[in-house]
C-alpha positions in Angstrom: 0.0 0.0 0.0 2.6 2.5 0.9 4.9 1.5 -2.3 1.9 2.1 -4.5 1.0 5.5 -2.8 4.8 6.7 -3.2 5.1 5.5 -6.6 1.8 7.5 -7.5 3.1 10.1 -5.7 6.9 10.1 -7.4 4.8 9.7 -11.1 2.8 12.9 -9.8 5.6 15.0 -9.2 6.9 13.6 -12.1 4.5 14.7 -14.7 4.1 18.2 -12.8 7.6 19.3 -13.2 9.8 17.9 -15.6 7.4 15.3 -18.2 6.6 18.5 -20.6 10.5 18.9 -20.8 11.2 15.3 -21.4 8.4 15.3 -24.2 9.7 18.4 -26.1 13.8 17.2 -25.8 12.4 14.1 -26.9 10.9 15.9 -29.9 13.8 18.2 -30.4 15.9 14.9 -30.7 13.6 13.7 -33.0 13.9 16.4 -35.6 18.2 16.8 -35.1 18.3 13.0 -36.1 16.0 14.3 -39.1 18.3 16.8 -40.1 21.2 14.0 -39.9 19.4 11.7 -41.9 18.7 14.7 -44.5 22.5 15.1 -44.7 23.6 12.2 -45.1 21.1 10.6 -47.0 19.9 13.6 -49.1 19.6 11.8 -52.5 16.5 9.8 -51.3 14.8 13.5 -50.7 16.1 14.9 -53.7 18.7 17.0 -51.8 22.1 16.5 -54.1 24.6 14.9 -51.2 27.7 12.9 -51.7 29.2 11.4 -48.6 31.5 8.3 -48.4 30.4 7.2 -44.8 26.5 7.1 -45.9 27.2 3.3 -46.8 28.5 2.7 -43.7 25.7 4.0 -41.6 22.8 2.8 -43.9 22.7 -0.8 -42.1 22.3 1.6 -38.8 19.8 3.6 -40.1 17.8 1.4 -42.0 15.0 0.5 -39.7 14.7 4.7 -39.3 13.7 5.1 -42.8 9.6 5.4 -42.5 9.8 7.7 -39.3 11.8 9.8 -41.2 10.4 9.7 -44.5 7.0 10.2 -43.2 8.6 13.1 -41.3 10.5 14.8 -43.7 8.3 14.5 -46.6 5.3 15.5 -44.5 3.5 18.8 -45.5 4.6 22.0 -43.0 2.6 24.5 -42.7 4.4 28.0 -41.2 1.7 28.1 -38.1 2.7 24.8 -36.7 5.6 26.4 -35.7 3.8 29.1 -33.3 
């Protein structure tokens, strides 16, 4: 009973101080390994990029392809970012 009720607690505190911060570093992390995936493998995008160590981390990135894709080749609009 007192586990429970200090765990609630410790999840409560938790989500009142730092869980917004975790979400949007979370998300800023997100769009910095979209950027890097941009750079490196720009061609699939139709960004003109020639780099030597691409073929080296493709088997690393592979699984990361729809995320990205489905990321970068998603229609922004400018209010999203307000």
């Amino acid at each position: 009973m007192i586990s429970k009720l200090t765990h609630a607690l410790k999840n409560f505190i938790y989500g009142a101080t730092t869980y917004d911060y975790v979400i949007d570093l979370m998300h800023k992390q997100f769009l910095h390994e979209c950027l890097f995936q941009a750079a490196i493998f720009g061609d699939r995008y139709g960004i003109p990029t020639s780099n030597y160590y691409r073929l080296r981390l493709l088997p690393l990135l592979m699984k990361k392809f729809p995320l990205f894709d489905r990321e970068i080749l998603r229609e922004k609009d400018l209010l999203e970012k307000l």
